[in-house]
Residue, then its C-alpha position, 0 to 999 in steps of 0.5 A: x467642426x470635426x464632424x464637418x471636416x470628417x465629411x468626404x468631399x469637404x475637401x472639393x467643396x472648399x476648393x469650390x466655394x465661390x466668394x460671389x456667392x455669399x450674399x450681405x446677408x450671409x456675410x453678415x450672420x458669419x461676421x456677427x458669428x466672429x465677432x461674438x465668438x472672437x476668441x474663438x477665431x484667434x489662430x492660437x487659440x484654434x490651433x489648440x483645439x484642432x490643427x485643421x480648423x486654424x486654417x479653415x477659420x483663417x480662410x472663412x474670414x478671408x472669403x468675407x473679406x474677399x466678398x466685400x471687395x467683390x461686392x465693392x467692384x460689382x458695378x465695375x465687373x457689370x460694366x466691364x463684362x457689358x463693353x466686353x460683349x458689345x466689342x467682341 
């Protein structure tokens, strides 16, 4: 994790991560990764390792839950951008 924080432009690339973009599948193998290293994801615990990780694991488990909304309101958002085209 330090490694990956160290990276330059780690930064940009969290600013830019799309929620539409994870797929069941990735939801899924992160989801299966949180829930077998529960503990691990507990901001107490996360803040004693390292400060920066706590709220880049609070913010990955709210991109989850945030692309299982997206995922819920797809045929509404399809429908919604179909009547947009066909009366502008």
């Amino acid at each position: 994790m330090k490694s990956f924080l160290s990276n330059s432009g780690v930064i940009a690339q969290i600013l830019g991560f799309e929620a539409r973009q994870v797929t069941p599948k990735i939801k899924k193998l992160v989801q299966n990764i949180v829930s077998q290293n529960a503990s691990s994801f507990e901001q107490s615990v996360i803040y004693n390792a390292s400060r920066a990780a706590a709220p880049l694991a609070a913010w990955s488990i709210a991109n989850i839950k945030f692309s299982e909304v997206l995922l819920k309101i797809e045929p509404l958002t399809s429908e919604l951008d179909n009547l947009t085209q066909k009366f502008a």
